[in-house]
N, CA, C and O atoms as a GROMACS GRO file, in nm:
protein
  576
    1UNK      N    1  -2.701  22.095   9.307
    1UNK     CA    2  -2.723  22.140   9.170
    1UNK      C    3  -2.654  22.274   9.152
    1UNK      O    4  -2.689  22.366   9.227
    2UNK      N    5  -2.564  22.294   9.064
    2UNK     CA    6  -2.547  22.416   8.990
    2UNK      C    7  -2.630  22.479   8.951
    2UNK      O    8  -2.740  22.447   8.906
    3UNK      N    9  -2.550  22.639   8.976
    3UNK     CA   10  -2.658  22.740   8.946
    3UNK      C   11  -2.665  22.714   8.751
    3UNK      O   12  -2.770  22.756   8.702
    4UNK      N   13  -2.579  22.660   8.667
    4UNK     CA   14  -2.586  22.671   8.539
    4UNK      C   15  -2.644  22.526   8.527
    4UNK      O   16  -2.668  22.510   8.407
    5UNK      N   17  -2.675  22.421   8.592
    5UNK     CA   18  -2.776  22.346   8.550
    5UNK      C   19  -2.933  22.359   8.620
    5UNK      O   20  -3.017  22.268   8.618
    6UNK      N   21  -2.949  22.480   8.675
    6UNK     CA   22  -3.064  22.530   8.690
    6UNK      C   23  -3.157  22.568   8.637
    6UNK      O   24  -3.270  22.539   8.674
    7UNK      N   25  -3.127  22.647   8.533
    7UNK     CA   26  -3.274  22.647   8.450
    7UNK      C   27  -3.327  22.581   8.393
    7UNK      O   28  -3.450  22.589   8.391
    8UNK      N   29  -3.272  22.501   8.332
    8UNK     CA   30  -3.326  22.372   8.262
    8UNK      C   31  -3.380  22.259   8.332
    8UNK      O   32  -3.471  22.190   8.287
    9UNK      N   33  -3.320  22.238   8.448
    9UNK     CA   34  -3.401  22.156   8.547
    9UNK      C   35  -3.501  22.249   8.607
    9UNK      O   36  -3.575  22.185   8.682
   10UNK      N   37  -3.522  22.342   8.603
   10UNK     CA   38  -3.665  22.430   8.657
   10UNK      C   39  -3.803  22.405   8.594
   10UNK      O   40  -3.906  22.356   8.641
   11UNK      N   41  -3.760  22.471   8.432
   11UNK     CA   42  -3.855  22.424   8.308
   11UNK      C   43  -3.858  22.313   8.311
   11UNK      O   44  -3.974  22.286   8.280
   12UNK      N   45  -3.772  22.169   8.339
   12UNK     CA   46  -3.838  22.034   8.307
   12UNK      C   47  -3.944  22.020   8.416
   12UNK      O   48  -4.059  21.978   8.404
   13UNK      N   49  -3.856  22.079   8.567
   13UNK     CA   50  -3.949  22.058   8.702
   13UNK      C   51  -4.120  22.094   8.676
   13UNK      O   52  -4.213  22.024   8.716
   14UNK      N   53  -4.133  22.241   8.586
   14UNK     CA   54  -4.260  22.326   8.568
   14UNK      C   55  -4.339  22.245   8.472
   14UNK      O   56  -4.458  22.216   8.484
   15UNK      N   57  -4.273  22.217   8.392
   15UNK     CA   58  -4.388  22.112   8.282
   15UNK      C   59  -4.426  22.055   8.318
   15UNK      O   60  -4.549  22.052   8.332
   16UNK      N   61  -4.326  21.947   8.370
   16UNK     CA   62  -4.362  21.780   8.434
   16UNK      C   63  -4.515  21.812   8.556
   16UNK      O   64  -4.626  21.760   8.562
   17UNK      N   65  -4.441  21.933   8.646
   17UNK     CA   66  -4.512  21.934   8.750
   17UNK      C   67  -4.680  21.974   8.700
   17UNK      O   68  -4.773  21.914   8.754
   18UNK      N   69  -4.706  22.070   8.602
   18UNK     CA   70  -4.811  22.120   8.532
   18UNK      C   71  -4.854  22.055   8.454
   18UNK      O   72  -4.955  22.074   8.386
   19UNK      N   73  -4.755  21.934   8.453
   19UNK     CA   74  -4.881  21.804   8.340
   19UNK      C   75  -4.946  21.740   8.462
   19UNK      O   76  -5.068  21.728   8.466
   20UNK      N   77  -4.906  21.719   8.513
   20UNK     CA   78  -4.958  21.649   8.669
   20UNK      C   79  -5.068  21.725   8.739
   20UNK      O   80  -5.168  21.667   8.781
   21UNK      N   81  -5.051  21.836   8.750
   21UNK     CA   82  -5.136  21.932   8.853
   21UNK      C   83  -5.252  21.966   8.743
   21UNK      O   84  -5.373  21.972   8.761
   22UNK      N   85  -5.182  21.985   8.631
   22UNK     CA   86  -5.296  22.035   8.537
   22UNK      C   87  -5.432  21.928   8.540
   22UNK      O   88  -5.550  21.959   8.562
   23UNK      N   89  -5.373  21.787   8.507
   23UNK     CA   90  -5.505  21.716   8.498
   23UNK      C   91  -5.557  21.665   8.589
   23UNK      O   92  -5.672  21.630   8.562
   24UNK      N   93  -5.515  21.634   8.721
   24UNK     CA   94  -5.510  21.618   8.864
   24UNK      C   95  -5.671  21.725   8.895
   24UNK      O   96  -5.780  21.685   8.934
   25UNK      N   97  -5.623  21.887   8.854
   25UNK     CA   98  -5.719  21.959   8.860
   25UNK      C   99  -5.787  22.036   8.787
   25UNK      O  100  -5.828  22.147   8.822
   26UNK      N  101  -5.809  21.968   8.648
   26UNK     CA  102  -5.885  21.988   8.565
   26UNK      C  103  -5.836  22.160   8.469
   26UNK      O  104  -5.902  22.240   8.402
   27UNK      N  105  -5.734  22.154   8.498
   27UNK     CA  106  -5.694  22.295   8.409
   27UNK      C  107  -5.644  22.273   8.305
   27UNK      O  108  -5.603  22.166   8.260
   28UNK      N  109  -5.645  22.413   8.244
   28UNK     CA  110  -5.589  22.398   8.082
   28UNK      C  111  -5.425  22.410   8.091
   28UNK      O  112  -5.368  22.455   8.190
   29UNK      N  113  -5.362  22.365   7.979
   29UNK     CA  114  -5.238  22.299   8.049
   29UNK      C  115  -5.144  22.487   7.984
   29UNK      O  116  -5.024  22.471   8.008
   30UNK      N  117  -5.156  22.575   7.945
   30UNK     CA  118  -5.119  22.721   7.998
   30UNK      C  119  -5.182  22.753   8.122
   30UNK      O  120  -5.104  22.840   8.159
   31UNK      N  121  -5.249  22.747   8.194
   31UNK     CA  122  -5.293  22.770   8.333
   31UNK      C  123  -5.225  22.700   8.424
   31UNK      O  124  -5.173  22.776   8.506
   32UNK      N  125  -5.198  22.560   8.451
   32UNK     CA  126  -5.170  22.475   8.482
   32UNK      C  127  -4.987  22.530   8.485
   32UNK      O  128  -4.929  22.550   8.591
   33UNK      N  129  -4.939  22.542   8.388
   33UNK     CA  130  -4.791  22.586   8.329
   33UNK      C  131  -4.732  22.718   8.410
   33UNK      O  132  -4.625  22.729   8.469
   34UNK      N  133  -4.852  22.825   8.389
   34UNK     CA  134  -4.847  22.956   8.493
   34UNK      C  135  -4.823  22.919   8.632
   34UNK      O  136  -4.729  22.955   8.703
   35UNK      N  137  -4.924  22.839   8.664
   35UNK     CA  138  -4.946  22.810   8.796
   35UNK      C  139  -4.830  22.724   8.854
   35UNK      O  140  -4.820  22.721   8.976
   36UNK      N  141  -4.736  22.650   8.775
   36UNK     CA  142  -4.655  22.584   8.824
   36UNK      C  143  -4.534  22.663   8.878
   36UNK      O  144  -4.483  22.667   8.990
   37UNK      N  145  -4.499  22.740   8.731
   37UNK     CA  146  -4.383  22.849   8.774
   37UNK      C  147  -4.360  22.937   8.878
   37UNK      O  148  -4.263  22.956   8.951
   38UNK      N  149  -4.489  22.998   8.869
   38UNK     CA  150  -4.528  23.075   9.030
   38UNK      C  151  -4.527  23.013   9.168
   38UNK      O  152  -4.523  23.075   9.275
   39UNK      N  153  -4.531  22.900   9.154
   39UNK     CA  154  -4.500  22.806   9.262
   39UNK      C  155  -4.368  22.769   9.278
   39UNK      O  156  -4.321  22.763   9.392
   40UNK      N  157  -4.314  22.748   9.197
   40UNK     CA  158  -4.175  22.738   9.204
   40UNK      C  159  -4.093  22.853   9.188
   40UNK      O  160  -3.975  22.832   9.216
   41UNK      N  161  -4.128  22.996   9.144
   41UNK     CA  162  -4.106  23.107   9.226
   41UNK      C  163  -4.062  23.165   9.362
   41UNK      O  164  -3.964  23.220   9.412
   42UNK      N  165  -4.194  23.121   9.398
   42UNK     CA  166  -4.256  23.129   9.546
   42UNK      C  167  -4.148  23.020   9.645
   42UNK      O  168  -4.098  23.048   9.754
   43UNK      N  169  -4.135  22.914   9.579
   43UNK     CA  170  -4.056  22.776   9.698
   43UNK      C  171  -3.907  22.826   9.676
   43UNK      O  172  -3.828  22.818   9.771
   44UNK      N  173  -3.870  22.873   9.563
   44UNK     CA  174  -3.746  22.876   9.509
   44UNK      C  175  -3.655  23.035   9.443
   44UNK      O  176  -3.585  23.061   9.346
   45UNK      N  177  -3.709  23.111   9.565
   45UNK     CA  178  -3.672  23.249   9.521
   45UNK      C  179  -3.538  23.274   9.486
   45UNK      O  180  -3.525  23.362   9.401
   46UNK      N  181  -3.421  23.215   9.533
   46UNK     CA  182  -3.291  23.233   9.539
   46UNK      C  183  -3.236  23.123   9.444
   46UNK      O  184  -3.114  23.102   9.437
   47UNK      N  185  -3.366  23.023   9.342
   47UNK     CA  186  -3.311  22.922   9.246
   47UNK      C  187  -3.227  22.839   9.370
   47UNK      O  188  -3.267  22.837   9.486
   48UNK      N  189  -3.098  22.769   9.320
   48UNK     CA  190  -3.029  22.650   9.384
   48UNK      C  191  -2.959  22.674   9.527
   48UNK      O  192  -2.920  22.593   9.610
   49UNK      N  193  -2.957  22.827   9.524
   49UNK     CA  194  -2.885  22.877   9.680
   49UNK      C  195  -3.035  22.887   9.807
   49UNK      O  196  -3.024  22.891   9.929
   50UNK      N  197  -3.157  22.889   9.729
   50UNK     CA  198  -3.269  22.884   9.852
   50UNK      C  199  -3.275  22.830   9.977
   50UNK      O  200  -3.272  22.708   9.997
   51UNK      N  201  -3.283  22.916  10.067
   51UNK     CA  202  -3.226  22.850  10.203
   51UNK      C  203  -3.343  22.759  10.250
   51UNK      O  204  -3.464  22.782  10.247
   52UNK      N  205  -3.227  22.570  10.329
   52UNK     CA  206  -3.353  22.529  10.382
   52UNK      C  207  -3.397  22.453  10.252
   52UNK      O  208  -3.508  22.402  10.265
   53UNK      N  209  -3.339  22.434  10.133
   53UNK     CA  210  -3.351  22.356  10.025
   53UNK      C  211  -3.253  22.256   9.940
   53UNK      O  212  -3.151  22.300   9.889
   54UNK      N  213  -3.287  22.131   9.930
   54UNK     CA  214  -3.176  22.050   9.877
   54UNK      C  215  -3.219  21.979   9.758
   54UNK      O  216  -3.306  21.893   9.744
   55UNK      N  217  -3.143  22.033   9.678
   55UNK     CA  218  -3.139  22.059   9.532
   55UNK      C  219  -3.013  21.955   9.449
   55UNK      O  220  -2.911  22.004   9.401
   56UNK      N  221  -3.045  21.805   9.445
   56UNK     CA  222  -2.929  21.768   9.379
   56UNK      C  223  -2.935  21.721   9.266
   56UNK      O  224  -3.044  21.742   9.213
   57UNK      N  225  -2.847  21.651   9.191
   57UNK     CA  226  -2.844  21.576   9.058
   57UNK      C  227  -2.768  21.451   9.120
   57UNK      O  228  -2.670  21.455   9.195
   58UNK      N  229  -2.838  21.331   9.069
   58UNK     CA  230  -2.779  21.211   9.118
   58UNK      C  231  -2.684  21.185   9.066
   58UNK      O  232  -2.696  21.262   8.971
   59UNK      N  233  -2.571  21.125   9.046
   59UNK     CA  234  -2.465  21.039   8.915
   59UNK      C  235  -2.411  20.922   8.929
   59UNK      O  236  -2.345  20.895   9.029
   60UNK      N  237  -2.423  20.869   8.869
   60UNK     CA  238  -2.378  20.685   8.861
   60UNK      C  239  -2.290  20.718   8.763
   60UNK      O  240  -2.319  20.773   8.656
   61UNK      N  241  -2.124  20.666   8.822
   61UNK     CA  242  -2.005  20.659   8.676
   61UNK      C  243  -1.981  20.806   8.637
   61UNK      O  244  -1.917  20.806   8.531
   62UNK      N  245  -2.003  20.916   8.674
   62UNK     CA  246  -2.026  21.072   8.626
   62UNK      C  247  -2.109  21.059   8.538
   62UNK      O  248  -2.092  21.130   8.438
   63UNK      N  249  -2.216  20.976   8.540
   63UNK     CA  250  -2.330  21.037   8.444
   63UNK      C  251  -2.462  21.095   8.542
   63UNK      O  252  -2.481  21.047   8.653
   64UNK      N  253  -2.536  21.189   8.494
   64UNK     CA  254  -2.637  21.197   8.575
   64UNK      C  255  -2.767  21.121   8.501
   64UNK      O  256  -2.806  21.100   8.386
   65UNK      N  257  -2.818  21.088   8.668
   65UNK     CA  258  -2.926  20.965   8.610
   65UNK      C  259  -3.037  20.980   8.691
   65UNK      O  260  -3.112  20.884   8.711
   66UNK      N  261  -3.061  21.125   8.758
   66UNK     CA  262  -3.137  21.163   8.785
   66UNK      C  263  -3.152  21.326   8.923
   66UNK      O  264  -3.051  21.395   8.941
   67UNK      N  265  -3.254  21.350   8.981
   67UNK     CA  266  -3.230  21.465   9.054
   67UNK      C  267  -3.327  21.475   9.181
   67UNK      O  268  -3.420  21.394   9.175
   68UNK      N  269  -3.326  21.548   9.283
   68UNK     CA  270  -3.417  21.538   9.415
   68UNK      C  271  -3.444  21.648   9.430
   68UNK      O  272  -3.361  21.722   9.377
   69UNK      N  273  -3.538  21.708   9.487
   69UNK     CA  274  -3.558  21.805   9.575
   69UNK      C  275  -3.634  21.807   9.720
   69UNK      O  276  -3.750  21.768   9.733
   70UNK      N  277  -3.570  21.847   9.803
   70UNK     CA  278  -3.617  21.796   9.928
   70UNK      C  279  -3.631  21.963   9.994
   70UNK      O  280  -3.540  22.045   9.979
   71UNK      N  281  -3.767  21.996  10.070
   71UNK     CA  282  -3.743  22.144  10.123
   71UNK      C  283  -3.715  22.114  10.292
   71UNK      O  284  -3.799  22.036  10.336
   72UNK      N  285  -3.638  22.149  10.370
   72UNK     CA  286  -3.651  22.109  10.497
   72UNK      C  287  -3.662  22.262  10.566
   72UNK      O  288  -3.599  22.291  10.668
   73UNK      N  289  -3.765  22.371  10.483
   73UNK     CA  290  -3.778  22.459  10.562
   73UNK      C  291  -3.912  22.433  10.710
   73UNK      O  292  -3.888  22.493  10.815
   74UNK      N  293  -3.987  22.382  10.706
   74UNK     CA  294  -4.054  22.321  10.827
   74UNK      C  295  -4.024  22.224  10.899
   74UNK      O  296  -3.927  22.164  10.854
   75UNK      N  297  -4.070  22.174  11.006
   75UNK     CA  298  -4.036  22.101  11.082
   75UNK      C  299  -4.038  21.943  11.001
   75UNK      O  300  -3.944  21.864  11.016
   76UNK      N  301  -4.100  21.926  10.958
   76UNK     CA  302  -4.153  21.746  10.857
   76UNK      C  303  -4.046  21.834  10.741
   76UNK      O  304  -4.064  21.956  10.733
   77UNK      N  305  -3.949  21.776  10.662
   77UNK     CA  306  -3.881  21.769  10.565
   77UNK      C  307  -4.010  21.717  10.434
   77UNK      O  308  -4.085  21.620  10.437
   78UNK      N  309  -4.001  21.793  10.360
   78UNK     CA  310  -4.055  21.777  10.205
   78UNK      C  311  -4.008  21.726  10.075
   78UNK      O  312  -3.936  21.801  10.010
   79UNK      N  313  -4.042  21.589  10.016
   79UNK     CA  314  -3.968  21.589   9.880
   79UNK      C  315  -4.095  21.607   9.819
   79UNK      O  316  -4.205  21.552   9.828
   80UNK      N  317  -4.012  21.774   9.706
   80UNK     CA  318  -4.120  21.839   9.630
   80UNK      C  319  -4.081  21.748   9.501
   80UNK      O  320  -4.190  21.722   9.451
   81UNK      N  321  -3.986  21.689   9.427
   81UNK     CA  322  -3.903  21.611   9.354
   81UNK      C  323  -3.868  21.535   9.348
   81UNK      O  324  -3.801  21.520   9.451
   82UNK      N  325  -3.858  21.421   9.264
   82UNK     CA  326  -3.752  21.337   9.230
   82UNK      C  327  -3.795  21.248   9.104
   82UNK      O  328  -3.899  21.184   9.087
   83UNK      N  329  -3.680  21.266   9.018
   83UNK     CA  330  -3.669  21.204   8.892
   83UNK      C  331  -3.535  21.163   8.855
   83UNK      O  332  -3.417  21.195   8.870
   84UNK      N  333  -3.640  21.043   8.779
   84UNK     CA  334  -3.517  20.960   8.747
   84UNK      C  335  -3.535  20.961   8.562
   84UNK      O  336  -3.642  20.937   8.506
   85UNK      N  337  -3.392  20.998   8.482
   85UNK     CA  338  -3.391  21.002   8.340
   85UNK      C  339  -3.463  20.897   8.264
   85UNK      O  340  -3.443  20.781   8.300
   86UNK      N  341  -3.535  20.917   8.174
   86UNK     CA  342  -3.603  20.824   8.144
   86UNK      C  343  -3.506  20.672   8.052
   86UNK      O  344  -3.556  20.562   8.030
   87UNK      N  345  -3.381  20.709   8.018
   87UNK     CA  346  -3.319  20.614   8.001
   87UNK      C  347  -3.232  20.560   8.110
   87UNK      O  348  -3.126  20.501   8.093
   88UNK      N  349  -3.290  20.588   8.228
   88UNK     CA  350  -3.245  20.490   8.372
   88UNK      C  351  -3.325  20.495   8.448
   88UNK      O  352  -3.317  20.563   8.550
   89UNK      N  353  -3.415  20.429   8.420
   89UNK     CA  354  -3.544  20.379   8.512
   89UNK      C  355  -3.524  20.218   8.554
   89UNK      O  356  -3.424  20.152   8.527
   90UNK      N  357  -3.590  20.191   8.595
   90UNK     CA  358  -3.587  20.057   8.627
   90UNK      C  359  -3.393  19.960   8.661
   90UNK      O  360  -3.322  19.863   8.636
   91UNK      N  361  -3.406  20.084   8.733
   91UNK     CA  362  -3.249  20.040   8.727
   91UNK      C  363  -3.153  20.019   8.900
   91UNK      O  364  -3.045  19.972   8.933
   92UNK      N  365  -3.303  20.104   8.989
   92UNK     CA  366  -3.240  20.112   9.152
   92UNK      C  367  -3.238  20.233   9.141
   92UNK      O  368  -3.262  20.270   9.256
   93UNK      N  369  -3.224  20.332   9.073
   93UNK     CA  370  -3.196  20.467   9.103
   93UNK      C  371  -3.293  20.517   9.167
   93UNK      O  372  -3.222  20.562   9.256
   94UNK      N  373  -3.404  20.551   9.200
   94UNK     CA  374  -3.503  20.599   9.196
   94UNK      C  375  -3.511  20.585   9.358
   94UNK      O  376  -3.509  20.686   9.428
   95UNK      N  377  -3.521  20.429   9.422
   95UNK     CA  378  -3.511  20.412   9.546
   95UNK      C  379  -3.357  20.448   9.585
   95UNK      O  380  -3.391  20.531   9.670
   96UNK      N  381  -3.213  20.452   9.590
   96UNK     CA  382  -3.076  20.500   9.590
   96UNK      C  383  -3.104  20.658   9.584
   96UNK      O  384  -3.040  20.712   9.674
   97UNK      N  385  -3.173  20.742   9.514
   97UNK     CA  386  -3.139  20.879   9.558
   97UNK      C  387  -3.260  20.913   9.690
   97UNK      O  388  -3.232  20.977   9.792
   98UNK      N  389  -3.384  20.857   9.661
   98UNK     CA  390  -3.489  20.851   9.805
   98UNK      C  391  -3.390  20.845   9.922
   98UNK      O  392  -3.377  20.922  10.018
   99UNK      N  393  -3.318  20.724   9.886
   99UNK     CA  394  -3.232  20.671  10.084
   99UNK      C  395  -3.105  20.751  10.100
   99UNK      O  396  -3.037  20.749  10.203
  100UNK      N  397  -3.082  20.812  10.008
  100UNK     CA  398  -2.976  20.946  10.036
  100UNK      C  399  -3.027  21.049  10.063
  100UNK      O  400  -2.952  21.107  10.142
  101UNK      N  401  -3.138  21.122  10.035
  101UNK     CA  402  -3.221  21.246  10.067
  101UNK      C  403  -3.266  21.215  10.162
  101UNK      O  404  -3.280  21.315  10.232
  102UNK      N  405  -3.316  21.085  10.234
  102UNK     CA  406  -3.363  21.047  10.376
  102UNK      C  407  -3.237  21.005  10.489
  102UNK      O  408  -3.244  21.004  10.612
  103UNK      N  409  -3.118  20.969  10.397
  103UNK     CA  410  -3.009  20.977  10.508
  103UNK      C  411  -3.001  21.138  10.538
  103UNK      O  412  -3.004  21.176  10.655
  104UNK      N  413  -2.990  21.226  10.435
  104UNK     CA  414  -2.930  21.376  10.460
  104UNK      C  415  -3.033  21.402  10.507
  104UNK      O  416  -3.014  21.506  10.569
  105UNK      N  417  -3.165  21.362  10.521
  105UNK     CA  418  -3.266  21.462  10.659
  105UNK      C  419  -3.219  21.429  10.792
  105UNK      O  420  -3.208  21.513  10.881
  106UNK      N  421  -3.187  21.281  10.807
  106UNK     CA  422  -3.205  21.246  10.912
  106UNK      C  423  -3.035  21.326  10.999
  106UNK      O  424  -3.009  21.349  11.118
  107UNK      N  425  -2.957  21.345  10.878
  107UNK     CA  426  -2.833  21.393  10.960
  107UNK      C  427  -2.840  21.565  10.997
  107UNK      O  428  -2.769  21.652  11.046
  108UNK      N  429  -2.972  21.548  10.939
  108UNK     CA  430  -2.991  21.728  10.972
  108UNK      C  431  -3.073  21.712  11.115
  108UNK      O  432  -3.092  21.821  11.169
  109UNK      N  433  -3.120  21.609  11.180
  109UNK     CA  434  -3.224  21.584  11.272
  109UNK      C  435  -3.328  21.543  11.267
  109UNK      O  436  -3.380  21.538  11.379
  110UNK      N  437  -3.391  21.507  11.182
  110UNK     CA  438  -3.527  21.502  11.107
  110UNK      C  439  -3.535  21.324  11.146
  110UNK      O  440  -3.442  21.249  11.117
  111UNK      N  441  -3.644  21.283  11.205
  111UNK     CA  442  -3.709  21.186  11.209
  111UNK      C  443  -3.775  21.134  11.123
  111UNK      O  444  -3.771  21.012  11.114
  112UNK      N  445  -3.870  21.226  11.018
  112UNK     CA  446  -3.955  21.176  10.902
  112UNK      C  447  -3.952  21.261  10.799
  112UNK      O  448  -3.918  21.380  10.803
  113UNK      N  449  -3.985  21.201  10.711
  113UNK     CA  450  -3.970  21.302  10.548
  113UNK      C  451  -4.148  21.278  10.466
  113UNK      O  452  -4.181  21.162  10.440
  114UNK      N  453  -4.223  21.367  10.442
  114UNK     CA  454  -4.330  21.354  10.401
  114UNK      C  455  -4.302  21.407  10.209
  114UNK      O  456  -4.211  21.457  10.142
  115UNK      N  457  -4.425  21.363  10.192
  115UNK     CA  458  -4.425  21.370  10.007
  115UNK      C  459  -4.555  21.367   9.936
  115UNK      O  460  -4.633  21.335  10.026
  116UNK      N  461  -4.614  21.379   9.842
  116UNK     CA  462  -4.748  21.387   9.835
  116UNK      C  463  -4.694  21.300   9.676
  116UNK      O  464  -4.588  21.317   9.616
  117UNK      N  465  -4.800  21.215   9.641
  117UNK     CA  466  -4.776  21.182   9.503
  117UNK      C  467  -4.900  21.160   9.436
  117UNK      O  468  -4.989  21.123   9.512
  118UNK      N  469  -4.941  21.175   9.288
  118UNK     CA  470  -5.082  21.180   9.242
  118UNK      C  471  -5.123  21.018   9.198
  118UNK      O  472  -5.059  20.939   9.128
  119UNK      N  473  -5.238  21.004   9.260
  119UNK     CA  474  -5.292  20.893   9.209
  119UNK      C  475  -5.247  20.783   9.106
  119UNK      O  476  -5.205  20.667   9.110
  120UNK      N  477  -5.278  20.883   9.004
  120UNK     CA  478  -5.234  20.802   8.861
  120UNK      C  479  -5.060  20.741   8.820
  120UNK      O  480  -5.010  20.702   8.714
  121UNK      N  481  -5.016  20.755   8.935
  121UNK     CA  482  -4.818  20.730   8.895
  121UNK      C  483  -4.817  20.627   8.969
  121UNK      O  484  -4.782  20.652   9.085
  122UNK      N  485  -4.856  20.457   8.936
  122UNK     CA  486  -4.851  20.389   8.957
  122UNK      C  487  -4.672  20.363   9.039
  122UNK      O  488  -4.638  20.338   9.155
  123UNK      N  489  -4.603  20.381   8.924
  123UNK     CA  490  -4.433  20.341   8.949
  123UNK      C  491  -4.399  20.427   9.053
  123UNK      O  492  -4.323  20.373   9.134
  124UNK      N  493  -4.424  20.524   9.076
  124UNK     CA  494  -4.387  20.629   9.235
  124UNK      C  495  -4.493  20.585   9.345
  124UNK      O  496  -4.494  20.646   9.452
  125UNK      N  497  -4.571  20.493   9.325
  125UNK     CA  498  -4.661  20.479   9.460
  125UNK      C  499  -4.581  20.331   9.488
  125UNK      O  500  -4.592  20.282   9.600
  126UNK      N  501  -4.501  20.259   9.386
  126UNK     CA  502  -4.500  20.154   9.409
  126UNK      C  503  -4.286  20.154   9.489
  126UNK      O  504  -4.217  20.078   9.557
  127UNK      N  505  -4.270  20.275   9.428
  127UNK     CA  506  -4.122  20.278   9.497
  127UNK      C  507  -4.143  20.352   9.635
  127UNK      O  508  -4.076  20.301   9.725
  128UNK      N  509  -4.204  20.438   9.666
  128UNK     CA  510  -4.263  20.482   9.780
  128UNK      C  511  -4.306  20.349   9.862
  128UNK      O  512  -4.242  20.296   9.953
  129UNK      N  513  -4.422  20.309   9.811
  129UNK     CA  514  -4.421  20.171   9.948
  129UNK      C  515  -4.314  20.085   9.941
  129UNK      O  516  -4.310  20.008  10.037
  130UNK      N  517  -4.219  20.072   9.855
  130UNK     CA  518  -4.095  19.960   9.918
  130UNK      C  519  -4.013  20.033   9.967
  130UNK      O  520  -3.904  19.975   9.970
  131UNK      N  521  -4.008  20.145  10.013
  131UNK     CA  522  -3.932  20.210  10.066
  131UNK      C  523  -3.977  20.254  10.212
  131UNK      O  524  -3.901  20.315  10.287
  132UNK      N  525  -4.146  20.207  10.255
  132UNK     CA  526  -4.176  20.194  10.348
  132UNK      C  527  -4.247  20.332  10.386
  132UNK      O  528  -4.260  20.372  10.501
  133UNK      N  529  -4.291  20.398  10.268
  133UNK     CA  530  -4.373  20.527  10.314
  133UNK      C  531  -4.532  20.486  10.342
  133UNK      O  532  -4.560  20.375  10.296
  134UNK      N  533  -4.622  20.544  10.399
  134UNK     CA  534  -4.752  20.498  10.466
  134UNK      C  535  -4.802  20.594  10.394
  134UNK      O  536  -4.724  20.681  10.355
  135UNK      N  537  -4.917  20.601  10.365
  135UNK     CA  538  -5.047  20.680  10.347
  135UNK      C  539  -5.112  20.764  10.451
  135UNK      O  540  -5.193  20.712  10.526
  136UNK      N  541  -5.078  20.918  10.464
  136UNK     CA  542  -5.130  20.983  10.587
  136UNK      C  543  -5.240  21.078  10.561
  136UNK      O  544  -5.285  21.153  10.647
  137UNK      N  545  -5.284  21.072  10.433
  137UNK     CA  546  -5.411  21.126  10.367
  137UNK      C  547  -5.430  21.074  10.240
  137UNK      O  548  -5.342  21.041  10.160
  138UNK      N  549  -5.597  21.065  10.221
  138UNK     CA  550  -5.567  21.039  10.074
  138UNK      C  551  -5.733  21.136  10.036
  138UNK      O  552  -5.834  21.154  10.104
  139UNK      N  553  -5.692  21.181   9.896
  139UNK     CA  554  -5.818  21.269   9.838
  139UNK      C  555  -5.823  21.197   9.716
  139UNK      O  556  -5.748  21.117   9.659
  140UNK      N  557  -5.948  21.254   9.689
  140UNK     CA  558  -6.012  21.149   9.604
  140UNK      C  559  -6.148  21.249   9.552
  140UNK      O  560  -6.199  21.336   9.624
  141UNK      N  561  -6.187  21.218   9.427
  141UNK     CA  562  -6.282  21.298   9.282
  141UNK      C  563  -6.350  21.177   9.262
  141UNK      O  564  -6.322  21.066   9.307
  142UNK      N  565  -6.431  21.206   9.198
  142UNK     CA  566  -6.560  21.185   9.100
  142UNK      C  567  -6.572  21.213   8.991
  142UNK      O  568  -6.554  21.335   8.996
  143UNK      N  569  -6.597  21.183   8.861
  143UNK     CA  570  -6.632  21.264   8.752
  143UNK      C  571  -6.798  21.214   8.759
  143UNK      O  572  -6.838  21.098   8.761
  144UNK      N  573  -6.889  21.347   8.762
  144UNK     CA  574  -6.994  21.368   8.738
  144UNK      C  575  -7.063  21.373   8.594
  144UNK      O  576  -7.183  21.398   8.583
   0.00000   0.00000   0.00000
């Protein structure tokens, strides 16, 4: 990713991620919004040059049709990301940039790539298991 298509993929990253986290954990979605940015602050101090971070935009034909983020600053590689444009969904993309971010761990050394995804995203739990990811925790609420 370019540093000039960076901000705009930051703010989509912070919303998206703070609509998710927000109701996941019951916050108001300015709290939720704060809390995202600061997190992505914190992971992403240096924006697209952050060392130990892989930051791409997918493209089919030179169009982009979607983007990854993978952190391989620990030993287990992290995808904090990945989206696919909402007018190319259902199209292969989604699993095609996964098996490229898991080829580029594995050519960095990396044996496994971990990911956390929320409950409610049916379509990411369901490209995740055909792609052969396992369940190595799962949490779980109540509404009282």
């Amino acid at each position: 990713m370019s540093a000039a298509e960076y901000p705009e993929w930051k703010d989509h990253l912070a919303t998206s991620f703070a609509a998710a986290m927000g109701a996941a954990n019951g916050l108001a979605a300015d709290e939720a919004l704060k809390a995202s940015y600061q997190e992505t602050e914190k992971l992403l101090p240096d924006g697209p040059d952050t060392e130990h971070q892989l930051i791409w935009v997918a493209f089919a034909d030179d169009v982009p049709v979607g983007t990854l983020w993978i952190s391989t600053r620990s030993r287990l590689p992290f995808v904090y990301s990945i989206e696919v444009s909402p007018d190319h969904r259902r199209k292969g993309y989604g699993g095609a940039i996964m098996l490229a971010g898991e080829e580029e761990c594995r050519r960095r050394g990396h044996d496994e790539l971990e990911l956390n995804v929320f409950g409610d995203n049916p379509s990411a739990i369901a490209l995740y298991n055909s792609l052969g990811y396992a369940v190595t925790s799962q949490q779980m609420r109540k509404s009282l």
